[in-house]
C-alpha positions, -999 to +999 in steps of 0.1 A: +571+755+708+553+761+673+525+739+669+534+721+641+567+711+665+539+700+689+525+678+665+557+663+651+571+655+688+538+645+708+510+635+682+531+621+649+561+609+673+562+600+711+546+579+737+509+566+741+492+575+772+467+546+767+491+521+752+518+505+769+551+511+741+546+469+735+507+475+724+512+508+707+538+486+687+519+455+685+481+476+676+505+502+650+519+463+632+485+447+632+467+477+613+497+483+591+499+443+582+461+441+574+466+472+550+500+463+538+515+494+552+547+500+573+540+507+613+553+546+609+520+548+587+500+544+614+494+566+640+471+570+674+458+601+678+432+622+700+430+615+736+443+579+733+476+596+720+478+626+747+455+618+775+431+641+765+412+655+734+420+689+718+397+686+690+373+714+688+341+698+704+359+672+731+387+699+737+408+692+774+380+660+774+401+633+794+407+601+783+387+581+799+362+547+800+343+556+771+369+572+753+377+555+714+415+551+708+414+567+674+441+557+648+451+576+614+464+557+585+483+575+563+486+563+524+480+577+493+478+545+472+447+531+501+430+563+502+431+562+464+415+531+462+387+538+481+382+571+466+375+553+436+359+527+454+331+552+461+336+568+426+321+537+408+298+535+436+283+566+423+285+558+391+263+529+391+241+523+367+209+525+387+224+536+420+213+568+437+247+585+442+237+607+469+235+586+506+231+604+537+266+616+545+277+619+511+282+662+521+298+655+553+320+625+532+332+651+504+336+675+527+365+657+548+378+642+515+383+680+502+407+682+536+426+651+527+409+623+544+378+598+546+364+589+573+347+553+568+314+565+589+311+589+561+311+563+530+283+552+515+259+527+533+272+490+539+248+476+514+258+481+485+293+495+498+316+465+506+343+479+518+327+499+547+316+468+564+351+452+560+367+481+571+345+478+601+347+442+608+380+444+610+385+476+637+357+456+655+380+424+659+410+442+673+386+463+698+368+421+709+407+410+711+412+431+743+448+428+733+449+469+737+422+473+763+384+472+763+381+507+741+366+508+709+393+512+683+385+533+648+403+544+624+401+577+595+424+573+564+445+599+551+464+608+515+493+623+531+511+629+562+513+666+548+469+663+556+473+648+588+496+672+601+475+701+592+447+685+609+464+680+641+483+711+636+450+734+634+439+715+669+470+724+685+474+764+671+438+764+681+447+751+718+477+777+721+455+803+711+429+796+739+456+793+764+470+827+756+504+811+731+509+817+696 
């Protein structure tokens, strides 16, 4: 199957291996609810999703006790707002714009998505503490297990895909496909 199949059918669409279908629904509702999002926006990903990592340093890693169940919000209008969040964070009067992950912070951006351990320190960044606070309340719930839950946010379903899609191509390619 082409590898952007693969990631339509088993990474965008299809059954959690962690999550019974009732908390893959009920984590998908409570993410999408806090950002005012609709559920298909939402989706688990990495070895939560498939039972196993196929990012490039965790590839074939198992899920496992200490795995994360990682989760990527898709939508333009909230990574927008924190892209700008962190825009007049830099522009400051006073503020030093550079923090240490500011490279590694434009360098996902450039690919379509932030990842919030990326963004400027807590400090005198709000919203990375929020954002935080509240992934930290659904992992001490234990309503979906006793894994950590995080989250990246994405512009467009068009970057996620790509994402997951290089992943998988790179997967096939190892194990003699595509």
């Amino acid at each position: 199957m082409p590898y952007d199949q693969v990631v339509q059918k088993h990474i965008i669409g299809g059954d959690c291996f962690t999550l019974t279908s009732d908390q893959h629904f009920e984590l998908k509702r409570a993410i999408a609810d806090k950002f005012s999002l609709n559920p298909h926006y939402v989706v688990v990903v990495g070895s939560a999703k498939l039972g196993f990592s196929i990012a490039r340093t965790k590839r074939y890693r198992h899920f496992g006790n200490d795995s994360d169940i990682d989760i990527a919000i898709v939508s333009d209008r909230l990574f927008d707002e924190v892209w700008q969040q962190v825009f007049e964070y830099s522009e400051s009067p006073g503020r030093d714009i550079y923090w240490d992950r500011d490279n590694a912070f434009k360098t996902y951006l450039f690919r379509g998505w932030i990842r919030p351990d990326k963004l400027p320190p807590p400090g005198g960044f709000a919203y990375k503490a929020e954002w935080f606070e509240f992934f930290r309340s659904l992992t001490a719930s234990g309503a979906f297990g006793e894994y950590k839950i995080a989250a990246g946010l994405y512009r467009s379903m068009y970057f996620l895909e790509r994402y997951q899609g290089i992943c998988t191509m790179q997967c096939q390619q190892e194990l003699g496909g595509l």
